[in-house]
N, C-alpha and C positions, 0 to 999 in steps of 0.2 A: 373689942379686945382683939388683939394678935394674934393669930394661927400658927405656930412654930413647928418644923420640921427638922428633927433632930441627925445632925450631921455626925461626923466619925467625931470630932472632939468637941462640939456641940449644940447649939441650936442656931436655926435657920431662919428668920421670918419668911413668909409667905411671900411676901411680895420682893423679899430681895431674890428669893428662888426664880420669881419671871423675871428680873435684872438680869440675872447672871445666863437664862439663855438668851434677851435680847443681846446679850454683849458679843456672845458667839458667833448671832447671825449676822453682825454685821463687821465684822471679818476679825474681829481680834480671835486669838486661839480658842480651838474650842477644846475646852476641859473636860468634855465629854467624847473627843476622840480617841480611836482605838488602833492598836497595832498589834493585833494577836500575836502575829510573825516573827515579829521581831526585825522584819528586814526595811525597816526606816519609810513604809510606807502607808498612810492609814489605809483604813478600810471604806473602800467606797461607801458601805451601809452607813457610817459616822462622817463622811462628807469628805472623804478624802479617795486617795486613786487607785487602791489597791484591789485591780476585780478579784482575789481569791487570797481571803487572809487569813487562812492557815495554811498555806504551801509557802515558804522564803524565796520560793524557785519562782514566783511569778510575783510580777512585778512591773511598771513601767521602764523599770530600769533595764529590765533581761533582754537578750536575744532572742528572738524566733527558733526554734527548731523543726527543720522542715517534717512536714508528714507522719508528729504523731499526733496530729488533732488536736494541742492545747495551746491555747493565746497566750503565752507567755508574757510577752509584752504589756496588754491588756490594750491592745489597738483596736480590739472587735476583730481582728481578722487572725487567720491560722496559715502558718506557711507551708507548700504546699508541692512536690519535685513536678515541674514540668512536663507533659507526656506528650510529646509533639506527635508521634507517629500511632496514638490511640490504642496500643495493645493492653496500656493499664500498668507498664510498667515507666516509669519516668529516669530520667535522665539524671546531669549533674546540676542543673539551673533552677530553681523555686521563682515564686511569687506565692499572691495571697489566693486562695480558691471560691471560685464565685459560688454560691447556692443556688440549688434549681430555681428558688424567685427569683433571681437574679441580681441580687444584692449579695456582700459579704460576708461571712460567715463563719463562726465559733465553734460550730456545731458537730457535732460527734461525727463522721466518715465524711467529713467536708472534702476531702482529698478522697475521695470514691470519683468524684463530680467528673465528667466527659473532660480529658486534658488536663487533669492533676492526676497524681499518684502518690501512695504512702514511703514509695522507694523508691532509690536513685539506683536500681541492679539493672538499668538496659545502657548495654555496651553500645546500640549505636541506637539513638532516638529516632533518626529519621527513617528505620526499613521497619512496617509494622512485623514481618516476618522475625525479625532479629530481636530476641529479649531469651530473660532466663527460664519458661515457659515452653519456648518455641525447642522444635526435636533438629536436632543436628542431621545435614546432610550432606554428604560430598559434594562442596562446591565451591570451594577455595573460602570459606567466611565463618566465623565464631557466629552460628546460627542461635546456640542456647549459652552464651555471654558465661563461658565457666570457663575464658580463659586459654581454652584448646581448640585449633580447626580442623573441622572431619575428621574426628575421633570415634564419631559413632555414627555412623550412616548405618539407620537400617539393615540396608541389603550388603553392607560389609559383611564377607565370610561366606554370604550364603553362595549356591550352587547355581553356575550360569550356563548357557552355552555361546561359544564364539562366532567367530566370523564362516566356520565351515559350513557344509554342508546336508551334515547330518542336524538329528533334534537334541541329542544326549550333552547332560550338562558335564562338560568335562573340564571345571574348572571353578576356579570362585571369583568375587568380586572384592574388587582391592579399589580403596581412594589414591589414584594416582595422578599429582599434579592439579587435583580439583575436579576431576573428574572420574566416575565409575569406570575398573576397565577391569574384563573378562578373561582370566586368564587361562582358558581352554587356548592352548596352540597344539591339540592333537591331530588336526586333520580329517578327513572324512570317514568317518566310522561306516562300510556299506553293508547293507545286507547280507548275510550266510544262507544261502539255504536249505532248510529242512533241518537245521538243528534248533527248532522250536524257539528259539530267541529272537526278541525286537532286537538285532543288534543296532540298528538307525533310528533307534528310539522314536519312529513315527507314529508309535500306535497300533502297529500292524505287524502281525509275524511272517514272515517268507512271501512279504507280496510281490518278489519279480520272479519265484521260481515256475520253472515249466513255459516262463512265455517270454516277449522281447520286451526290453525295457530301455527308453533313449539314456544313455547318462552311466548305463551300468558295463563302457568298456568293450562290449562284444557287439558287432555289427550283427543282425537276426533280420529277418522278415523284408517287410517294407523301407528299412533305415539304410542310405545311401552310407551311410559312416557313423561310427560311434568312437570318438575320442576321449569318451567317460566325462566331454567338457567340452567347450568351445575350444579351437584350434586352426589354424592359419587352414586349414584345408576342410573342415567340418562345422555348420555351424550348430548353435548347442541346441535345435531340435533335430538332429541327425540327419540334415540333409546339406549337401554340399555347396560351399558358398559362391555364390552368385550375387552380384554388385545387382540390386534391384528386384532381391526375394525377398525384400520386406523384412530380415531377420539381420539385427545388429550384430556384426564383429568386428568388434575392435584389434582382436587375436592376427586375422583377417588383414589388416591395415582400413579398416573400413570407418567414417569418419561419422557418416550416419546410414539410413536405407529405409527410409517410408516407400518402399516401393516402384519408386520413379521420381520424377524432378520434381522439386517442393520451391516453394520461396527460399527454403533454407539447406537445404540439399541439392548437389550437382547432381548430372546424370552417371558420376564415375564412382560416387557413393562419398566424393569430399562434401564439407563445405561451402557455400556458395562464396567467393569474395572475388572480387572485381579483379582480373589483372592473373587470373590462374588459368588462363589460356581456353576454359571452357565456357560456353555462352548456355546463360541460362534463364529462358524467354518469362518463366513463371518467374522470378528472382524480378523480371522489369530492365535484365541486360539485352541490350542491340543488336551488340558485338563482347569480344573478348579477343583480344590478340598478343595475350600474355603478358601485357605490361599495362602500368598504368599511365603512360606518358600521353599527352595530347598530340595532335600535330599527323599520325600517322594513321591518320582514316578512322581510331577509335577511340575515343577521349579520355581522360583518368576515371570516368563514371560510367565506362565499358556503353556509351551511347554515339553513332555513327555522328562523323564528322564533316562538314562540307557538302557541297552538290546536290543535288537533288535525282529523281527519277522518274517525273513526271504524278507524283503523289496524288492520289486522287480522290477528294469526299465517297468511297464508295455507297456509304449510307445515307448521304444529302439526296432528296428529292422534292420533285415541286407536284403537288396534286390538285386536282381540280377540285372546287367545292361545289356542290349543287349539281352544276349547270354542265354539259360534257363538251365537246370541239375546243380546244383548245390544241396547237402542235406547234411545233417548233419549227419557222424558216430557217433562223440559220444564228449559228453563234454556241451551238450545242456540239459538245462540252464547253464552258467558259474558259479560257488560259489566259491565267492574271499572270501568267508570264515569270520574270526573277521576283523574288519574294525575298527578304532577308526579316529576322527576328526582330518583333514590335515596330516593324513598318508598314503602311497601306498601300496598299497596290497603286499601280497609276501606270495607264490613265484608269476610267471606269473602263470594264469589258461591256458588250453591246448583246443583245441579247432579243433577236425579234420572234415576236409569238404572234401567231394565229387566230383567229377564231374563226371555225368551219363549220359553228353550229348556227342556230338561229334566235339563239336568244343570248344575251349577257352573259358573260362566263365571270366568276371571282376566283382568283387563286387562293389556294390551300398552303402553305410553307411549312416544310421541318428541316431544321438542319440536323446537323451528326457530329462527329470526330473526324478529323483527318487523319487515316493513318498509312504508313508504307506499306511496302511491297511482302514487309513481313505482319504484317497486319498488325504493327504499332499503333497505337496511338501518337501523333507529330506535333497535333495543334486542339487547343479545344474549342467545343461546342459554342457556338455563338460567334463566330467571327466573320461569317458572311453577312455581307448588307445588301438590302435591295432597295432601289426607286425606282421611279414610274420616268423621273423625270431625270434630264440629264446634270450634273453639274449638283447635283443634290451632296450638302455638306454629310461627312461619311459621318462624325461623331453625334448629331442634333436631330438631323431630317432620315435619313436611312432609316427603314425596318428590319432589326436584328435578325437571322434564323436561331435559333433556337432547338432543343432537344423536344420541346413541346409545339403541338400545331400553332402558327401563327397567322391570323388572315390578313393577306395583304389587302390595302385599299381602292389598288386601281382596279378598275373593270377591262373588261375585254370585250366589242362591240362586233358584231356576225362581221364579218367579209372583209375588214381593214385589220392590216396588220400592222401592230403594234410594237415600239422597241422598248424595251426594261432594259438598268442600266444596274452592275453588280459591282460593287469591290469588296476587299477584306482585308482584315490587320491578321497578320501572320503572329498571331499569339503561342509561338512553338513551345512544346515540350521542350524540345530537345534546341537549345538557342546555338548551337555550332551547324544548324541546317542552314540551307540557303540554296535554293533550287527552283525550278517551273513547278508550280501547283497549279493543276488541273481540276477542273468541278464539272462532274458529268450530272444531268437535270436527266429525272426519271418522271417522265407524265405516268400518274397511277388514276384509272378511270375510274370512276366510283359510284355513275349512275347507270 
C-alpha cells in the first residue's frame, strides 16, 4: 500500500515527495527556496546567496561600507579605512581587512587589525602624530584634524620669561607664525636692595647687597670695569679687553679669543682666512701678504713661493746598528742640489763612510720630514733612497728612509772605506718650492 502525505490541497505519495526533491538537486527551481527579505535574493541556508536573510541591506547585490564590520556584499570580506601611518585612525582609501590568521575576514572589529581603522577622521595618514586623538601644538599643522592650526597649544597664554636677563616671567606665550614666542620685552629686572624682594626672580633676596657684583653697573673691589654688560671697553667678566684674554667680545670688534692663535683664530682675535695679511703657523699658513694672488713670493694658499734656502732633513739621521766605528769621510751633509716638485735628484750624491772599528758595522736608517727655516714641514717622510751601489735604479733597487728604523743591507768591513750613493724624489708639500735641499747624516752611537 501507498504512504500518502497530505499537502495544502491534498495528498502526496511517498515517493513522488523524493521525486520532487531529486528534481531540485539537479538544478531545476527549488520550490523549497526562501527569501525571508524580500530583496530578490535566496538564502544561502536554501541553497541560494543571501549570507543574512533578514536584513534587505545585505546582499550580493550591495556595496561595501567601509569600517562598520558588516559584509554587505556577502564576499566574506568586510571594508575597512586604511591606516598607513598606524595611529588607529584611517584615512580616505579602504580595502578588505586581513585577520590575525591571516586570511579574510567578516568578523566583528576586523577593522581593529594593525592598518585598518573603523574611520576615515585622520587629516593626514602619513604623520602618525597627526590624527583627531593627537593634542594640537604650535607648529604651523592641524595636529588634532578639527580643521584649525595652533589653536590650542598647551603652553598658549601661559607665563614666560624672555630673552633678558633676569628670571621673572614678564610675559606670555603666543603661537606666532608656527612658532612659540615670549612676549616679555621688559628688559632687565635688577636686584633692589634690602627691600626684602626677589625682584630678579632668582630665587634669592638681596644677594649683591653689601658686596661687589660683575654685571651690577658699579665698578667695586677687584673689577677693572663694570659696564652692567659687555661693551667695546669692558669685557662681561669685568675686566678690560684685551685681544688674547680668552674672553669673547664681539661689542669689542673681536671675532673670536681662545687665548692665543688657534687653527681658527688669528693672533688679532680675527678669523683665520688666507689673504688677511696675518700669518697664522697653527692654521698651516707660511706666509700672509694680504692678498691671495700667486706670483709675489706668497701663493693664493698663503704657502711660500719659489727658491729655496738650503732646507734641511733636520730630523733624518743614519745610526749604527750593533756594531760601533762607523764616520763619515766626506760627502756629509748630502746636497742633491736644484730639486723641483715630483722630480729625482741627479745625478746620485756620493757619500763615503768609514769603518774605524774592528769588526763589521751594519747601518741602522730613519728618515723624517723636511722642513724650512720656519720649521714647516716641505716634503714628506720617505723620499730619501739609499744604495750600496752606484747606478742603482731610484724606484725598484733603492732602500726607502722611512719614519721607522730601516736596516740597510750593506755592511761596512774594519779599515776600507766605503762609498754609499743617495738620491730622492722631492715629494713637496708645498709644489711652488724649488730650491737646494740639503740632508745632514747624524751618526747616533748606540754601543
Amino acid at each position: 500500500m501507498i504512504k500518502l502525505i497530505r499537502a495544502l490541497d491534498g495528498v502526496i505519495p511517498l515517493f513522488m515527495l523524493g521525486l520532487v526533491l531529486s528534481i531540485g538537486l539537479i538544478g531545476i527551481p527549488n520550490a523549497f527556496a526562501t527569501d525571508d527579505d524580500g530583496d530578490l535574493f535566496d538564502s544561502i541556508a536554501t541553497g541560494g546567496t543571501d549570507c543574512n536573510d533578514t536584513d534587505p541591506a545585505i546582499n550580493p547585490g550591495q556595496s561595501e561600507i567601509p569600517g562598520n564590520d558588516v559584509d554587505e556584499d556577502c564576499s566574506g570580506f568586510v571594508a575597512c579605512y586604511d591606516d598607513a601611518d598606524g595611529d588607529t585612525f584611517g584615512g580616505d582609501t579602504s580595502s578588505d581587512a586581513s585577520s590575525a590568521s591571516g586570511g579574510l575576514s567578516d568578523l566583528p572589529d576586523a577593522c581593529l587589525e594593525p592598518g585598518f581603522s573603523e574611520n576615515n577622521s585622520d587629516c593626514n595618514d602619513s604623520v602618525n602624530a597627526i590624527n583627531p586623538g593627537a593634542t594640537e601644538v604650535c607648529d604651523g599643522a592641524d595636529n588634532n584634524c578639527d580643521g584649525q592650526i595652533d589653536e590650542s597649544d598647551p603652553l598658549i597664554g601661559n607665563a614666560c620669561d624672555g630673552a633678558d636677563a633676569d628670571f621673572c616671567n614678564e610675559g606670555v606665550f603666543a603661537c606666532v607664525a608656527g612658532a612659540l614666542d615670549c612676549s616679555d620685552t621688559t628688559g632687565d629686572t635688577l636686584e633692589v636692595c634690602d627691600d626684602a624682594i626677589d625682584n630678579n626672580c632668582d630665587g634669592t633676596i638681596d644677594e649683591f647687597c653689601g658686596g661687589e657684583f660683575c654685571g651690577d653697573g658699579v665698578t667695586e673691589g677687584a673689577e677693572q670695569c663694570d659696564d652692567g654688560a659687555e661693551s667695546v671697553t669692558c669685557d662681561s667678566d669685568c675686566t678690560a679687553v684685551v685681544c688674547g684674554d680668552g674672553t669673547l667680545n664681539t661689542s669689542a670688534g673681536e671675532e673670536c679669543d681662545p687665548g692665543g692663535e688657534s687653527v681658527t683664530c688669528d693672533l688679532d682675535c680675527t678669523l683665520v682666512a688666507c689673504g688677511d695679511g696675518t700669518t697664522n703657523i697653527t692654521a698651516g699658513e707660511a706666509c700672509d701678504d694680504g692678498n691671495t694672488a700667486s706670483g709675489d713670493g706668497c701663493n693664493s694658499v698663503c704657502q711660500i713661493e719659489g727658491g729655496g734656502s738650503g732646507t734641511t732633513q733636520t730630523s733624518g739621521n743614519v745610526e749604527i746598528l750593533e756594531t760601533c766605528g762607523l764616520a763619515f769621510v766626506s760627502g756629509n751633509p748630502v746636497n742633491y742640489g736644484q730639486v723641483f716638485p715630483n722630480a729625482i735628484s741627479d745625478p746620485e750624491q756620493q757619500l763615503v763612510i768609514d769603518n774605524t772599528g774592528n769588526t763589521v758595522a751594519t747601518l741602522l736608517v730613519k728618515g723624517g720630514d723636511w722642513k724650512d727655516a720656519e720649521n714647516v714641514i716641505v716634503m714628506n717622510v720617505g723620499s730619501t733612497k739609499y744604495a750600496s751601489t752606484a747606478s742603482q735604479d731610484y724606484a725598484t733597487l733603492k732602500t726607502a728612509l722611512t719614519g721607522a728604523d730601516v736596516v740597510v743591507t750593506a755592511t761596512f768591513d774594519p779599515v776600507i772605506d766605503q762609498d754609499t750613493y743617495w738620491q730622492l724624489q722631492a715629494n713637496l708639500l708645498n709644489n711652488n718650492f724649488a730650491g737646494d735641499l740639503t740632508q745632514t747624516m747624524d751618526f747616533t752611537v748606540t754601543c
